[in-house]
VMD Tcl script that draws the C-alpha trace (Angstrom):
set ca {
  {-6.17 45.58 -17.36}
  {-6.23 42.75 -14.80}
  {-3.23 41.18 -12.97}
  {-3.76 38.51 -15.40}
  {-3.35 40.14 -18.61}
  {0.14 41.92 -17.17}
  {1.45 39.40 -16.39}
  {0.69 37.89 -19.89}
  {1.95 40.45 -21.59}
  {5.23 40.73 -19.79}
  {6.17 36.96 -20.04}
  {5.53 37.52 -24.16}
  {7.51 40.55 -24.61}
  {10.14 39.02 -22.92}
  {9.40 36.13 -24.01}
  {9.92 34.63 -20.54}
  {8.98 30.63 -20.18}
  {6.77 29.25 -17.58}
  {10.03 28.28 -15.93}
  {11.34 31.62 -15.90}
  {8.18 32.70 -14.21}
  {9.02 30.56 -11.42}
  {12.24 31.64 -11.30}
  {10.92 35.50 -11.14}
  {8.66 34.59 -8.41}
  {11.37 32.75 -6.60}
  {13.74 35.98 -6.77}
  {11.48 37.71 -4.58}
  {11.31 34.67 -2.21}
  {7.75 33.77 -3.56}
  {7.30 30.18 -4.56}
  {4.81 28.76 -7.04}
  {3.96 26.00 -8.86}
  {3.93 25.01 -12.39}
  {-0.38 24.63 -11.89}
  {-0.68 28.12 -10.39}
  {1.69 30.23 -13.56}
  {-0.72 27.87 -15.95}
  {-3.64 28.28 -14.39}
  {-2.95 32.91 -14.36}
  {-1.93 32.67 -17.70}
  {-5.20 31.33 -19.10}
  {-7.62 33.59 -20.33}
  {-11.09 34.53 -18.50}
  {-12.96 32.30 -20.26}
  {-10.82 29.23 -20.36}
  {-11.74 26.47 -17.88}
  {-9.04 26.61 -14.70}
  {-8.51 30.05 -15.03}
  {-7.60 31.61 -11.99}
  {-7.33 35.15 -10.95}
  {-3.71 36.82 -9.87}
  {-3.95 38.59 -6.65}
  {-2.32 41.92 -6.32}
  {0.30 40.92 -3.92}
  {1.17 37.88 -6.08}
  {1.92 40.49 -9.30}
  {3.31 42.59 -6.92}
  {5.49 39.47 -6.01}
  {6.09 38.92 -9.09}
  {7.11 42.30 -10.38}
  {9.57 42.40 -7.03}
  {11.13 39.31 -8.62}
  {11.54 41.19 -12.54}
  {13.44 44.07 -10.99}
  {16.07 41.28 -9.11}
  {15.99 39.59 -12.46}
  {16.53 43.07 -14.92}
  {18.74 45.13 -11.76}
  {20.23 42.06 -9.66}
  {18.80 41.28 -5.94}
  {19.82 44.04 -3.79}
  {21.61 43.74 -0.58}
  {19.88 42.38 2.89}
  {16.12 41.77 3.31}
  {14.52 42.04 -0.10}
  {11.10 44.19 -0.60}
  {7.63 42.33 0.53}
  {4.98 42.54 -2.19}
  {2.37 45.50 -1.48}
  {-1.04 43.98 -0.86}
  {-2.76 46.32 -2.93}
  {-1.42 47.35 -6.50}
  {-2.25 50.28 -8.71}
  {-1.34 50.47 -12.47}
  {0.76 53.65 -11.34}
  {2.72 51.22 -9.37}
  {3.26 48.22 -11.71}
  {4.44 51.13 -14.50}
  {7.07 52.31 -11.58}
  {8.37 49.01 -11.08}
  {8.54 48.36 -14.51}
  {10.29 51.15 -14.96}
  {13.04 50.43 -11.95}
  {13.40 46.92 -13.24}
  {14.33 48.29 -17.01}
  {16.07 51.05 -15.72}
  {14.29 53.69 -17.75}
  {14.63 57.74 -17.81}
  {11.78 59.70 -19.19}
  {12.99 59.66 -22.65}
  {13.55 56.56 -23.04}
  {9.53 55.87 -21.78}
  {8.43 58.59 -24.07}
  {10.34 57.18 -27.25}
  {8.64 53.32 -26.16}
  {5.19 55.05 -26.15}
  {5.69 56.79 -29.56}
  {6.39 53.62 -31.21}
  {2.85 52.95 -30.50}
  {1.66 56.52 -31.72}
  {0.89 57.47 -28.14}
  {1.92 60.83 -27.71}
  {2.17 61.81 -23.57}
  {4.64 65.08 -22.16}
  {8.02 64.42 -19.50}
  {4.97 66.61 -17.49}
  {2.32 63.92 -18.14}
  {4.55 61.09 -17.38}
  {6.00 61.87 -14.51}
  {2.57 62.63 -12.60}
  {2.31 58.99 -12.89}
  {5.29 58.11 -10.61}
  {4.55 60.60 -7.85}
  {2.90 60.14 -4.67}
  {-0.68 60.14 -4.34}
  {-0.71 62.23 -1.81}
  {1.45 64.68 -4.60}
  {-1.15 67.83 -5.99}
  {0.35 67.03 -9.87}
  {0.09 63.17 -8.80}
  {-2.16 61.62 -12.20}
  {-3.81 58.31 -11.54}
  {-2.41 55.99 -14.55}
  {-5.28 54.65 -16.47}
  {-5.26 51.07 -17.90}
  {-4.99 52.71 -21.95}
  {-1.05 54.15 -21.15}
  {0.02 50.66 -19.48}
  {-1.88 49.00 -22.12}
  {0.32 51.73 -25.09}
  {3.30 50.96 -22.79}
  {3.28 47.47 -22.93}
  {2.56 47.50 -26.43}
  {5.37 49.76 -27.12}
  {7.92 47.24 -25.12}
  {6.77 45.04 -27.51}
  {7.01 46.78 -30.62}
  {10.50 47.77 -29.37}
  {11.67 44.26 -28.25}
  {9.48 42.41 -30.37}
  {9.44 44.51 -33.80}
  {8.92 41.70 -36.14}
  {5.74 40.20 -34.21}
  {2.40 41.39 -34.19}
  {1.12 43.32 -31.59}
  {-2.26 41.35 -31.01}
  {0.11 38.20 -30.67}
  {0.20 38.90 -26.91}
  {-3.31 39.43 -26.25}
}
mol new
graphics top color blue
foreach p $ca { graphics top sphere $p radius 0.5 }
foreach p [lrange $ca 0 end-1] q [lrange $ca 1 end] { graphics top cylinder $p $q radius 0.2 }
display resetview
C-alpha cells in the first residue's frame, strides 16, 4: 500500500473532509494546503497526483492520535522520516485505543483470521527475535475491517 492509498482509506472510514485533514495535520504542528490534501488524495493515474512522503503520513498519523486521544502534554512527537506499515498499524492502534481483541474481532469482520501471537509480533521492536514485519495484505484486511465496522452499510470497494 502506498502513503497515498492510507491515507485515502482513513479519511473514508472516518469519513474525515478535506478540512479535517488539515486540521489533523495541523494537530501535529504540520501545515498544509488545500492543493497538497487534493493533490495526495488523487489516484496514480490522475493528472496532479502527487506522492505522500513518509514523514508527511507520519505527520499526519501524529495528528489522528491528538485528534482520537487529545494532544498530550509539552513538546508533541516529530514525524519519523521513514515509515513502515508495522508502524502506521501501531499508531493506528494508539490513536483508537485498541487491545488485541478488539484488533482481532476488526480483522474477522473481514474473514481474516490472525492469533494475539501473530498480532502482537507486529508491534514489537525490530530488533525483537518474535518481531514479524507487517505486510501490506493485514493493513489492507485492517483497514477494511475499520470500515466494515464503522462503515457497515457501505461497500468495501467504495474506498478504493
Amino acid at each position: 500500500m502506498t502513503n497515498n492509498d492510507i491515507l485515502r482509506r482513513i479519511r473514508y472510514v472516518f469519513d474525515l473532509k478535506n478540512s479535517a485533514l488539515i486540521e489533523v495535520f495541523a494537530l501535529a504542528e504540520v501545515n498544509v494546503s488545500q492543493q497538497q490534501v487534493t493533490t495526495w488524495l488523487k489516484k496514480e493515474d490522475e493528472p496532479g497526483f502527487v506522492a505522500l512522503a513518509d514523514n508527511e503520513l507520519a505527520a499526519f498519523l501524529n495528528g489522528f492520535i491528538a485528534l482520537k486521544r487529545g494532544k498530550r502534554e509539552g513538546e508533541q512527537p516529530k514525524a519519523e522520516s521513514k515509515l513502515t506499515n508495522n508502524m502506521v498499524f501501531q499508531k493506528l492502534r494508539i490513536a483508537l485505543n485498541l487491545q488485541a481483541e478488539e484488533i482481532l474481532a476488526i480483522m474477522q469482520l473481514v474473514d481474516f483470521r490472525l492469533s494475539k501471537h501473530e498480532l502482537s509480533a507486529f508491534f514489537r521492536k525490530p530488533e525483537h527475535k518474535n518481531y514479524r514485519e507487517c505486510q501490506n495484505q493485514i493493513l489492507r484486511n485492517f483497514l477494511m475491517g475499520l470500515q466494515r465496522q464503522l462503515r457497515p452499510n457501505d461497500d468495501i470497494e467504495a474506498a478504493e
